[in-house]
C-alpha atoms as one frame of an Amber mdcrd trajectory, in Angstrom:
protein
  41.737   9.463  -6.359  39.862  10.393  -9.381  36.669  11.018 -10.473  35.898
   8.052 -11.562  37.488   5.542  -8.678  35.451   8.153  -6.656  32.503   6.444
  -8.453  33.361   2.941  -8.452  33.988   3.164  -4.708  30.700   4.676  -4.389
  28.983   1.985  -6.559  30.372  -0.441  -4.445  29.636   1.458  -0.889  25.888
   1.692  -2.049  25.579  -1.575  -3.192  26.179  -2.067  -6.764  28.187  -4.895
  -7.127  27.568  -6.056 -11.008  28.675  -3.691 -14.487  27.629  -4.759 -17.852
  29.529  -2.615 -19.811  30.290  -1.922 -23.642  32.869   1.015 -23.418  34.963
   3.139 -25.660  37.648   5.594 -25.276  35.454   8.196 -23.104  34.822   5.553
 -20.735  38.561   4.315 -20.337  39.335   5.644 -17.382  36.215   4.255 -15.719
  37.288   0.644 -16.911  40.992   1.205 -14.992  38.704   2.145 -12.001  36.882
  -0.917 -12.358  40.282  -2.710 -12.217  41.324  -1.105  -9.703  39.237  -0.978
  -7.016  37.678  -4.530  -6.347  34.201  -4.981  -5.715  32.097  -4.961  -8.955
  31.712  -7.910 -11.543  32.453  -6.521 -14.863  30.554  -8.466 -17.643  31.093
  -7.620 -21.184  28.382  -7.592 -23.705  29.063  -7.100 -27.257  26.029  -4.749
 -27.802  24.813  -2.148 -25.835  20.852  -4.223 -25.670  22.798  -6.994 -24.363
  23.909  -5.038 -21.905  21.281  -3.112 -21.143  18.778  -6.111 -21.230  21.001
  -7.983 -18.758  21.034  -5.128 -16.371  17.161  -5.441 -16.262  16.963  -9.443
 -15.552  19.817  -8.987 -13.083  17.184  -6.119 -11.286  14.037  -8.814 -11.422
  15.840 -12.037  -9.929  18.053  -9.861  -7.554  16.185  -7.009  -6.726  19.419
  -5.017  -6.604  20.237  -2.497  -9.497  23.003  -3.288 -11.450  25.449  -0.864
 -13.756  26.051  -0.275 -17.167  28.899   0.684 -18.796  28.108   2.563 -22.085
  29.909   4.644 -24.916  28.040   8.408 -25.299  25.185   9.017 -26.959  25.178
   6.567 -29.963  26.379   3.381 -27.555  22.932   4.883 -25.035  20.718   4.630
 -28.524  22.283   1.331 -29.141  20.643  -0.016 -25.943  17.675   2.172 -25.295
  15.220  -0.634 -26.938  16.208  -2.910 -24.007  15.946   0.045 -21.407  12.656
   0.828 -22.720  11.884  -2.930 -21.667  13.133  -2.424 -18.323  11.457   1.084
 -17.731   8.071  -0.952 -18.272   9.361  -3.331 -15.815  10.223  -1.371 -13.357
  13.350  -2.458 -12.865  16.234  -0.478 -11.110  19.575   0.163 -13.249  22.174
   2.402 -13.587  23.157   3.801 -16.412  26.915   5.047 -16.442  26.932   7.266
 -19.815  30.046   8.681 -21.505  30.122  11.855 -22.407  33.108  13.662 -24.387
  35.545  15.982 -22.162  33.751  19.151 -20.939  36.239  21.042 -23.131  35.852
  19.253 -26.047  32.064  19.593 -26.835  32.398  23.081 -28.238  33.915  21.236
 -31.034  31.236  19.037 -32.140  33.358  16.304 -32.364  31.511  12.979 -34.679
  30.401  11.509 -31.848  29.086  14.458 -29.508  25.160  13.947 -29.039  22.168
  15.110 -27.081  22.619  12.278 -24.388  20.403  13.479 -22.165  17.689  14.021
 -24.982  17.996  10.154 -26.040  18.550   9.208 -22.386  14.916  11.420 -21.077
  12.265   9.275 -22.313  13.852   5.857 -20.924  15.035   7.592 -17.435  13.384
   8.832 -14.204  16.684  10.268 -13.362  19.181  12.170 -15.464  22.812  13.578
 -14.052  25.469  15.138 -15.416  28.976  15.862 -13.646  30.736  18.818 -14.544
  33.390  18.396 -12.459  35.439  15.130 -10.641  34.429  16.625  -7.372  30.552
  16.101  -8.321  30.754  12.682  -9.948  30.567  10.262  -6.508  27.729  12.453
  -4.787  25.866  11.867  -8.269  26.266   8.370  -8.378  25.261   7.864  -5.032
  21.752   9.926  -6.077  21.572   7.636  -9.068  21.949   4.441  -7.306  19.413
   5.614  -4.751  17.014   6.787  -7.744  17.510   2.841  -9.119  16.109   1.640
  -5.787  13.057   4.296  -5.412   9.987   3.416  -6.236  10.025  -0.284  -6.812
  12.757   0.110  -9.480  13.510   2.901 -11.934  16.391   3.569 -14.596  19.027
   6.031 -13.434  21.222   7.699 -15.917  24.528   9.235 -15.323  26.552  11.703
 -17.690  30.337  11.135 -17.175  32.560  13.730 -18.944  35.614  12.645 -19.442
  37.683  14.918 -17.715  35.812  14.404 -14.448  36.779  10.717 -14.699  40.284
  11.658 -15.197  40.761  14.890 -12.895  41.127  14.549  -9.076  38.090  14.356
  -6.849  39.643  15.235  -3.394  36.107  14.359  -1.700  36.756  10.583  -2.646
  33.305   8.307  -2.570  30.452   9.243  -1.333  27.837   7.946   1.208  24.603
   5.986   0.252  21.917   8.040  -0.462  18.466   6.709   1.438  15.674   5.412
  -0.508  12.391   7.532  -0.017   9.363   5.821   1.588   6.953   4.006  -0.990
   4.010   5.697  -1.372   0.922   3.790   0.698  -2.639   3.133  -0.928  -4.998
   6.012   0.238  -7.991   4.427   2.374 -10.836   5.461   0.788  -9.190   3.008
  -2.380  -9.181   0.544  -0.259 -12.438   0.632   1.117 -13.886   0.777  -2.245
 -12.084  -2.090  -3.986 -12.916  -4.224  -1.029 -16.728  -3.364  -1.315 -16.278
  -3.940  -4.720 -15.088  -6.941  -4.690 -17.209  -8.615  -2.196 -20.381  -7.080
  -3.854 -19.461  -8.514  -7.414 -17.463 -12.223  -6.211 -17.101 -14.544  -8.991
 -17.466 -11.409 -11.405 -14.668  -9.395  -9.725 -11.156  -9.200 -10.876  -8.433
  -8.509  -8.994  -5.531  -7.885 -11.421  -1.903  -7.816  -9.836   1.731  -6.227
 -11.450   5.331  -6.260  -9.923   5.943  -7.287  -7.013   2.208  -8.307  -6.010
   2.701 -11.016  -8.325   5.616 -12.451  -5.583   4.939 -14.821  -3.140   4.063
 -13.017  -0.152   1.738 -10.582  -2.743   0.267 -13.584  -4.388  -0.355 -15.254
  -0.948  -2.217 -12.402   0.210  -4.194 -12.262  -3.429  -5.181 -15.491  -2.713
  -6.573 -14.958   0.778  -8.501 -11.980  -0.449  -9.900 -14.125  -3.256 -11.027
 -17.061  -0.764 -12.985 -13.993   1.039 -14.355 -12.615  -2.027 -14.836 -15.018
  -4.701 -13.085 -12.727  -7.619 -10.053 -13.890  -9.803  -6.642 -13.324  -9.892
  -5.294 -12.313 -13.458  -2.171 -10.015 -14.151  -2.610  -7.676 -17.502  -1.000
 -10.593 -19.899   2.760  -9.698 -19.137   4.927  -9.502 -16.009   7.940  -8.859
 -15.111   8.598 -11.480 -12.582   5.691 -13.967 -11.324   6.556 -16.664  -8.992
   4.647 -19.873  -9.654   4.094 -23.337  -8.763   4.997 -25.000  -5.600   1.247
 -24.113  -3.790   1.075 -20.698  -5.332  -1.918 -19.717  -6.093  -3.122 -19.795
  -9.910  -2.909 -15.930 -12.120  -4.492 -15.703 -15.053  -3.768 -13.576 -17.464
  -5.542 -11.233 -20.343  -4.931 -12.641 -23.738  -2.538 -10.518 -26.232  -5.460
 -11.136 -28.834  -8.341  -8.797 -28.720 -10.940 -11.464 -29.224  -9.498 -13.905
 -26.526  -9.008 -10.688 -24.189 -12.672  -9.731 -24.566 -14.004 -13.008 -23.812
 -11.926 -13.411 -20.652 -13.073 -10.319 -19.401 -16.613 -10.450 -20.539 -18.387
 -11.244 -17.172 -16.592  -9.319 -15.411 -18.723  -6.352 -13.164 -16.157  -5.093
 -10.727 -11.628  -5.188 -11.350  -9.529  -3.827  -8.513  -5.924  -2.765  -9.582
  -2.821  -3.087  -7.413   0.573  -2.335  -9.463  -1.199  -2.692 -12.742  -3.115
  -0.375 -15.493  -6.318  -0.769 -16.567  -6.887  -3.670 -19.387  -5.974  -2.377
 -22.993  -5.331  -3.821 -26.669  -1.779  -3.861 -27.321  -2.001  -2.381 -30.789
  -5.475  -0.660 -32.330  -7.239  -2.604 -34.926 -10.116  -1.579 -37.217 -13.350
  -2.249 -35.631 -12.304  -3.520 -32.449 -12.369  -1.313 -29.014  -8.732  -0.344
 -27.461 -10.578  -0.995 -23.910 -11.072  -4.431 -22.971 -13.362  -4.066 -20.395
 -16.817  -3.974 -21.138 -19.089  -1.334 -20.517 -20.429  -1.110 -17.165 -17.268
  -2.798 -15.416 -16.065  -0.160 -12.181 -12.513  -0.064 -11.668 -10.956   0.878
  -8.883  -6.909   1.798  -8.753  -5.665   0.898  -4.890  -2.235   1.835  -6.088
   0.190   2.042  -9.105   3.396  -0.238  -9.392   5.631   2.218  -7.618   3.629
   1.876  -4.131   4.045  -0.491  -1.257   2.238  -2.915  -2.561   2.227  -5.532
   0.047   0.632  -2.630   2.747  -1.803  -2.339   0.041  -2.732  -6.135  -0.547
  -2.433  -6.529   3.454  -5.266  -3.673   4.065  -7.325  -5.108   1.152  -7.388
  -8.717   2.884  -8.101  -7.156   6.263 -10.941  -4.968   4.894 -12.450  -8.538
   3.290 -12.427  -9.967   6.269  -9.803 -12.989   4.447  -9.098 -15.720   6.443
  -5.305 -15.848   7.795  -4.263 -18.869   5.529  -5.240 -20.765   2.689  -4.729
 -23.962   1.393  -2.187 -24.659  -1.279  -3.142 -24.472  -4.579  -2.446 -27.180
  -8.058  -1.724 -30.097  -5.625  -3.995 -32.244  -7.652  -2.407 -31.065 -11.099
  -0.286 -33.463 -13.505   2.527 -32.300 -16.332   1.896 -33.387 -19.246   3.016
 -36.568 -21.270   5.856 -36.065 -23.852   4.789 -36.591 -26.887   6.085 -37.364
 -29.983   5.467 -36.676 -34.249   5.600 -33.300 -35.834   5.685 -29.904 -33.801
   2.593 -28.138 -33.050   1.711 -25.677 -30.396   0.597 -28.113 -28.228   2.953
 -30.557 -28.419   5.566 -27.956 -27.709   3.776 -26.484 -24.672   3.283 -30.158
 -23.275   7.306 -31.096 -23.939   8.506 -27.781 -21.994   6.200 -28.024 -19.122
   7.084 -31.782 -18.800  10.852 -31.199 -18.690  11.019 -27.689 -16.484  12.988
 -28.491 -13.462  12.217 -27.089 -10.312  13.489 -23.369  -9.477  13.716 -22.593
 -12.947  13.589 -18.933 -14.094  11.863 -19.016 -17.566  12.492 -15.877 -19.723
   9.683 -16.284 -22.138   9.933 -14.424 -25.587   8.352 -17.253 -27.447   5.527
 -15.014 -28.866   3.420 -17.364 -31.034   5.166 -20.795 -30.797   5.238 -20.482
 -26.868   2.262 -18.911 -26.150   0.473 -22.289 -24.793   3.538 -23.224 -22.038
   2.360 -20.482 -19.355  -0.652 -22.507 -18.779   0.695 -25.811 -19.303   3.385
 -24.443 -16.850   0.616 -24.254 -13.951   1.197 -28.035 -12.875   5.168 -27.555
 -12.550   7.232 -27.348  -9.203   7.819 -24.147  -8.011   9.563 -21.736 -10.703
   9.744 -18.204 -12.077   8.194 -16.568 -15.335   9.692 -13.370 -16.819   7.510
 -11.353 -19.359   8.653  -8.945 -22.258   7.223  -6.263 -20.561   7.241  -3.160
 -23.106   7.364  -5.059 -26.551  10.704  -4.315 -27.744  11.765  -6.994 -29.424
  15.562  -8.618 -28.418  14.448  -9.056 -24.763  14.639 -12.300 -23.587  18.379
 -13.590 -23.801  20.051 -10.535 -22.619  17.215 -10.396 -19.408  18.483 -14.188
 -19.495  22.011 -12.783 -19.074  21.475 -10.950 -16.231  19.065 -13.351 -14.709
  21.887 -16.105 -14.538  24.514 -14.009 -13.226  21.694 -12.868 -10.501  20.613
 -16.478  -9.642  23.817 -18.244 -11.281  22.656 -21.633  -8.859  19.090 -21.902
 -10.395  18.626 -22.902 -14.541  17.315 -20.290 -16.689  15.239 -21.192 -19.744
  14.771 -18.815 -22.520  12.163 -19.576 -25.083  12.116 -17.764 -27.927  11.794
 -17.436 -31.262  14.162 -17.112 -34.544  13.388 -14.099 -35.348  13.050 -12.314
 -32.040  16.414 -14.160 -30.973  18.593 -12.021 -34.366  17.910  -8.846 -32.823
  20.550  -9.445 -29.521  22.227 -12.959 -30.683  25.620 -10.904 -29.396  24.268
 -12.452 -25.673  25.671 -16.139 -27.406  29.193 -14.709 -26.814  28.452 -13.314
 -23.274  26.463 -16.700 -21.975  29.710 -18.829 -23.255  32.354 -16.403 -21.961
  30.894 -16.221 -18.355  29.825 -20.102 -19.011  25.970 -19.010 -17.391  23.527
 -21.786 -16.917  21.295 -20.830 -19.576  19.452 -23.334 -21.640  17.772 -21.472
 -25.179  15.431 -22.846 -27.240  14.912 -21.085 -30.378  11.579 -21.783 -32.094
  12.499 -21.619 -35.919   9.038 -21.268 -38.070  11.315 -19.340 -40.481   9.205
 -16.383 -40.160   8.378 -12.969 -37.919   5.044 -15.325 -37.305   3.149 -12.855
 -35.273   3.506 -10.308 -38.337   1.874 -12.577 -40.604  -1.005 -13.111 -37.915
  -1.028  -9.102 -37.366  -1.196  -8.582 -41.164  -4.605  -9.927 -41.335  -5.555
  -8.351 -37.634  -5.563  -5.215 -38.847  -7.694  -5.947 -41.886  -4.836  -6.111
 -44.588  -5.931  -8.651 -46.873  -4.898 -10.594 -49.167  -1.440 -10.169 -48.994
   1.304 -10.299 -51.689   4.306 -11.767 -52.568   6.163  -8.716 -51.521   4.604
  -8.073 -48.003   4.823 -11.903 -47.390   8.820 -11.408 -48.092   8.931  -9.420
 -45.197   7.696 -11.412 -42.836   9.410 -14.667 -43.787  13.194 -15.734 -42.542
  14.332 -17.588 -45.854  16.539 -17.708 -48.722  18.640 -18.712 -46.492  17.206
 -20.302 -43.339  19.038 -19.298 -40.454  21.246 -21.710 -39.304  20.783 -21.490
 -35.200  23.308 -24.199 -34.569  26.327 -22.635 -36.644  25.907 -19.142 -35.033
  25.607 -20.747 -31.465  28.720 -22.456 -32.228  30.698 -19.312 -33.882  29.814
 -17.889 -30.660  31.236 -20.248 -28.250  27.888 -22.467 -27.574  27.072 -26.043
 -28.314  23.663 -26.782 -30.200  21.269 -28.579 -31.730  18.871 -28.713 -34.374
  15.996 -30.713 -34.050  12.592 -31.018 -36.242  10.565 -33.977 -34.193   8.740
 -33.634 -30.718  10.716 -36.951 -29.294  14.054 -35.721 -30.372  13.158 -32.248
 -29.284  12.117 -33.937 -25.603  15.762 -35.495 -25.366  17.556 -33.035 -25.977
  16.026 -30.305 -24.294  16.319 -32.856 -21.303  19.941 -33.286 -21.885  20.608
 -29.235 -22.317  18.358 -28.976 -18.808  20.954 -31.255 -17.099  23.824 -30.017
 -18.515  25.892 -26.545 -16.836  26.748 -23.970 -18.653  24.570 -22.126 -22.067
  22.921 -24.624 -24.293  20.866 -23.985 -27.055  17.865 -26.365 -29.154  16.744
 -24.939 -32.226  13.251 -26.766 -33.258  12.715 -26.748 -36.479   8.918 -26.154
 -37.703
C-alpha cells in the first residue's frame, strides 16, 4: 500500500465519502488511489472554485465534510475565493493539496509555491507529510479538524513521493472530534435578563446551525417568553424555512435599511453570530449598526454548542415547552405578468418554489425581494453567500445536489456573478444534478453601479460606467449553457418567465432561465 491508498482508505474509514477534485501530475497517484479503492465519489470540476465551492454546499446540506482534490499551490489560489466563502460559513472540508516531490523542491521547479502561505489565511488546519508513513495519520487529523467546531477547512500537503512510496502502517483510525465549547452561565443569565427586560425592543440574532429547525424552534419559544425578534445578521449559511418555522428577519445589506431595522432596538443577544456591521464603509455613515445605547450580550460564537446554548436561554425565560406554528395564515403570491421588475420577479419565484427546495441565492440586486416573499412557501432551505466572494452560488449548488441529489436546488443569480464559476455548467450536466439556474441578466455588475453612488462618487463617466456594464456583446446565457451540456432559455416577459421556470422546476436534471431585463 502506498501513501496515498493509505489516505483514501482513511478518508473513507473516517467518513469522507465525496472528492471534488481538479488534479495534475503531482496528484496522479492519488487519482489511481481513488480508483482503486472504492468508497469515495469522485466529481470533477473544471476549476478549482467549482470545486472548492461545491465542497462547501455539500458541508451545509450534509453536514459531512467532503474532499478536494487540488493541483499545488497555483490550483489552491485558483479556489481560495470559494474557500474563503466556506471559512465564513463554517463549513467542514478537506483540502487534499499537491505538493511537488520532497526532493524536488530544492529546485524551484515553475510551479513550486508557498502552499501553506496561500493555504493559512483560508485554513484552521494546515499538514504537511514528509513521508508515506505520515500521510494516513494526517488525514485522519484533517478530517477530524473538518468536523471540530461546527465546521472548519482542513488543508493537507501531499508530496509526491509520499503518495507514491510505501506506507507499511496502511490507513489510519478516525480521529475523535473535541467537545463543542458550552455558553458560560453568567452569558446566559444576562441575555435572558436582557431580553425579558427590553421585549419587543430585544433582538435575538441567530447564525449556523441556530438557524436549523430544532435552533429556530427553540428561538421561537424564547421569543413567545420574551417578546424580542428573531433576525440573523443578513446572510446565512443554511436557514431552514417554511413549513411552521418560525419567521427570521434579517439586517438589510444597505446601511440605511439596516439602521432603520435596528433603530428601536435596546437590548440584542448573540448566539453563533457577530455583532451587526456595514458590509463595506461609506463616507458619513457609521460601520456599527446598532445605535447607541443598545447592550449586547455574546452567549456564544458559531463554533459552540449552540443548541445547549438556545436550550439554557429558553429555560432561563421561563419559555413555554411548545409553540404554535408559525405563517399558517400566509398566501404566495399571484404570477404576474408584463415587464420584469423586482417585484414581479420576487412574486414569480416564491409562487413556483416547490416544497423541499434548497435555494442557493446569489441574486444580489435582482433577487433581493424573494427571501421575504419566500416566507409563505412550504417548507424549504435558503443558502447565503456568506463571505462576499463573488462565484458562490452554482458551485455551493454543485455540492448541494450531490448532498441532497432527491430534493431540487434553485440557484438565483445574476449574469455577472454567474461568469466568475460558469465551469459548474459542465459539472451539473456531466453528473446530470437536479439543479434549476436562473440567471438574472440586467447586463450589468448592478450592485457596482448602486455602490458607485454609495460611497459618494458622483457623477460618473462614460469610462467608470464601462466597467460596470456587461455589453458590447451581451452575454448570451443560453449558448454557453448549451456549449456546456445544459438546455436553456431566454426569456424577457414575467408570463413567459413563470412557464418556464415552472417547466425547468418539473423537469430532472440542470436547467437554466436566463431573464432578460
Amino acid at each position: 500500500m502506498n501513501g496515498a491508498e493509505s489516505l483514501v482508505r482513511t478518508l473513507v474509514s473516517s467518513g469522507v465519502d465525496v472528492c471534488f477534485a481538479n488534479p495534475g501530475t503531482s496528484e496522479m497517484h492519488f487519482v489511481a488511489a481513488l480508483d482503486r479503492v472504492p468508497g469515495v465519489r469522485c466529481v470533477l470540476g473544471l476549476f478549482e472554485g467549482v470545486v472548492t465551492g461545491a465542497a462547501d454546499g455539500y458541508w451545509r446540506l450534509s453536514g459531512n465534510p467532503a474532499a478536494t482534490l487540488l493541483h499545488l499551490g497555483p490550483g489552491l489560489a485558483n479556489g481560495v475565493a470559494n474557500l474563503h466563502n466556506a471559512r465564513k460559513a463554517s463549513s467542514g472540508v478537506v483540502n487534499v493539496i499537491g505538493e511537488h516531490a520532497t526532493h524536488h523542491l530544492q529546485y524551484d521547479a515553475p510551479l513550486t509555491a508557498d502552499i501553506e502561505g496561500i493555504a493559512r489565511p483560508v485554513s484552521h488546519w494546515i499538514g504537511r507529510a514528509d513521508t508515506a508513513g505520515e500521510v494516513a495519520g494526517l488525514g485522519a487529523q484533517a478530517v477530524a479538524a473538518a468536523r471540530s467546531n461546527n465546521g472548519q477547512i482542513a488543508s493537507l500537503i501531499l508530496p509526491a513521493d509520499t503518495a507514491w512510496n510505501d506506507a507499511p502502517q496502511g490507513e489510519a483510525k478516525p480521529v475523535a472530534v473535541p467537545a463543542r465549547a458550552r455558553a458560560d452561565e453568567a452569558q446566559v443569565k444576562a441575555a435572558a435578563a436582557a431580553l425579558k427586560k427590553a421585549g419587543p425592543k430585544g433582538m435575538l440574532i441567530l447564525g449556523g446551525i441556530a438557524l436549523h429547525r430544532q435552533g429556530l424552534q427553540l428561538a421561537a419559544r424564547i421569543a413567545a417568553a420574551t417578546g424580542c425578534r428573531l433576525s440573523n445578521n443578513g446572510f446565512s449559511a443554511r436557514i431552514e424555512r417554511g413549513g411552521g418555522l418560525p419567521s427570521v428577519g434579517r439586517i438589510p445589506f444597505v446601511v440605511d435599511l439596516a439602521l432603520k431595522y435596528l433603530a428601536d432596538v435596546q437590548e440584542i443577544a448573540l448566539v453563533g453570530a457577530k455583532r451587526p456591521v456595514a458590509f463595506f464603509a461609506y463616507p458619513g455613515k457609521p460601520s456599527i449598526l446598532t445605535p447607541d445605547g443598545c447592550n449586547i450580550t455574546a452567549v456564544l460564537d458559531v463554533e459552540g454548542d449552540l443548541i445547549d446554548a438556545l436550550e439554557r436561554l429558553a429555560d432561563a425565560v421561563g419559555a413555554p415547552k411548545s409553540v404554535p406554528a408559525y405563517n399558517s395564515g400566509l398566501a404566495r403570491p399571484a404570477l404576474p405578468d408584463g415587464a420584469p421588475n423586482f417585484e414581479k420577479i420576487a412574486a414569480a419565484v416564491s409562487a413556483l418554489l416547490p416544497d423541499n427546495a434548497v435555494v442557493v441565492d446569489e441574486s444580489v440586486t435582482s433577487g433581493r425581494g424573494i427571501f421575504a416573499a419566500a416566507e409563505a412557501c412550504g417548507p424549504h432551505d435558503w443558502l447565503n453567500n456568506m463571505g462576499g466572494s463573488i462565484g458562490y452560488s452554482l458551485p455551493v449548488a454543485i455540492g448541494a445536489a450531490i448532498a441532497a441529489p432527491d430534493r431540487k436546488i434553485v440557484a438565483l443569480t445574476g449574469d455577472g456573478s454567474a461568469f466568475y464559476t460558469l465551469q459548474a455548467l459542465w459539472t451539473m450536466a456531466r453528473e446530470q444534478l437536479n439543479v434549476t439556474m436562473v440567471i438574472f441578466a440586467n447586463r450589468s455588475y448592478a450592485i457596482l453601479r448602486n455602490e458607485l453612488a454609495n460611497v459618494g462618487a458622483a457623477n460618473p463617466g462614460p469610462r467608470a460606467i464601462d466597467m460596470l456594464t456587461l455589453d458590447r456583446p451581451d452575454p448570451d446565457w443560453v449558448a454557453l449553457a448549451k456549449g456546456h451540456g445544459v438546455p436553456a432559455v431566454r426569456v424577457d416577459e414575467m408570463g413567459d418567465f413563470s412557464r418556464a421556470f415552472a417547466a425547468a422546476l418539473e423537469t430532472r436534471g440542470p436547467q437554466l432561465v436566463e431573464l432578460v431585463f
